[in-house]
N, C-alpha and C positions, 0 to 999 in steps of 0.2 A: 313267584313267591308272594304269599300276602302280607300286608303291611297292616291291615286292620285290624287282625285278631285284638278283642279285648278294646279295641281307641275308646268303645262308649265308655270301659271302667275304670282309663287311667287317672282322672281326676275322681274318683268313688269314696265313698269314707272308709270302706272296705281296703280299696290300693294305699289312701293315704296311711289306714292303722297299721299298714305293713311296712310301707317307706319308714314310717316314725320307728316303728320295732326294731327294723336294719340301720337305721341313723343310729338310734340309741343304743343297740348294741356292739355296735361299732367302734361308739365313744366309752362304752364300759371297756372295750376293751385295749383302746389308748390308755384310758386312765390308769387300768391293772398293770399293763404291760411291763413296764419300769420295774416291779415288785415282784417279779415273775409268776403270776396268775393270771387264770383266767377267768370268766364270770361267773361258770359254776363253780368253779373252785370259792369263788367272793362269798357265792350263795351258801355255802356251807359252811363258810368260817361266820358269816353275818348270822345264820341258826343257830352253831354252837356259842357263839359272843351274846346273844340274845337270850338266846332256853336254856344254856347246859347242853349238857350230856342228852345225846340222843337216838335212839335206834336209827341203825342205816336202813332199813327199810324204810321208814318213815320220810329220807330223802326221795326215795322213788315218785312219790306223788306230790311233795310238795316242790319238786324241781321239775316232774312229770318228764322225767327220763329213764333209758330204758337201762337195767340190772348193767350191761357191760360197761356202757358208760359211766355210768356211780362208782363202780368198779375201780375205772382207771382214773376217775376225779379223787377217789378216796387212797386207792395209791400210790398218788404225787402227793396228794398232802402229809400222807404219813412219812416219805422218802424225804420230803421236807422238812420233817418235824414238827410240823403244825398242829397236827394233829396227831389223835392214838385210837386204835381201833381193838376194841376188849371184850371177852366174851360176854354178853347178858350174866347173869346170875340166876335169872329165871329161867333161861332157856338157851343154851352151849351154844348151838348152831346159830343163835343173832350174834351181830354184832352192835355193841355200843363205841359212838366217837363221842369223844371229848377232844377240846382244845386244850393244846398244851402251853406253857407257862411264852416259847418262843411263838406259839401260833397266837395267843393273846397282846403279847410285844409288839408283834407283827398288826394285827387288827387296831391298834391305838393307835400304830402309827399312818394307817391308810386315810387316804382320803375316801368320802363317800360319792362314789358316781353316780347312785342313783340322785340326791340332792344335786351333784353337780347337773348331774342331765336335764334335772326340774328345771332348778332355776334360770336354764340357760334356754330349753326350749318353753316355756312357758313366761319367760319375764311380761310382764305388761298385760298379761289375759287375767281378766276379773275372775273372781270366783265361783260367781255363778256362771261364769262358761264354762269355765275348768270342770264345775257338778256337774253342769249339763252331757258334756263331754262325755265324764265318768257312767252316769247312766242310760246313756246310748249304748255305750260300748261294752259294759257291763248287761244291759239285755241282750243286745246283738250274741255278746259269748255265751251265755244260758241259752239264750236258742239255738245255738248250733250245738251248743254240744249236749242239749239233751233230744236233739231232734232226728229223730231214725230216720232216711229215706225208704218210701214204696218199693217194696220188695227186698228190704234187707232185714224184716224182721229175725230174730234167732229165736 
């Protein structure tokens, strides 16, 4: 059996941006847990509490998840009453969410995890590391995802 696979990349800024994303969402979902949510669930009440009313498609890409999942996030919130899911006016087959009067009750009274997770993994790192941080990682993700590998052009 080998033992080595990968040893060059377990200390990489690449392995650590993934431990951080597993830690962190981990802790998102301590924090939720009590409330009976989950992260995407958070993610969509934290859109509607912020913008209003908003086409569910429009979840697709800013959660970058796939139609079945949205599906069953926007499901439990409705069965919950959190939310309300209503036709466009422009166009039958969308649907518009809004948060409802109990899914708003509910959002005032959460704590915010992402702050939580800040200030808990970040205490005592300056600013300018924190930027630095942000625009490494921030080009690393632009490059990979506009970057086609050789031989998959379409």
């Amino acid at each position: 059996m080998r033992t080595d696979v990968g040893n060059d990349n377990h200390d990489s800024a690449g392995a650590w941006a993934k431990k951080y994303h597993i830690a962190s969402r981990a802790m998102i979902e301590r924090i939720l847990r009590p409330y009976d949510l989950g992260s995407t669930q958070w993610y969509v009440l934290y859109q509607l509490a912020h913008q209003g009313p908003t086409p569910q498609r429009d979840f697709l890409s800013l959660l970058q998840i796939e139609k079945p999942t949205l599906s069953e996030v926007v499901s439990a919130l409705v069965r919950k009453e959190l939310i309300t899911q209503t036709p466009d006016s422009r166009d039958q087959r969308q649907r518009i969410l809004t948060l409802t009067a109990s899914g708003m009750a509910l959002w005032n009274d959460l704590p915010d995890p992402i702050s939580l997770i800040l200030s808990i993994a970040f205490e005592g790192v300056d600013e300018a590391t924190l930027d630095l941080v942000a625009k490494v990682l921030r080009a690393a993700t632009e490059r990979l995802n506009t970057h086609i590998p050789e031989g998959t052009e379409t």
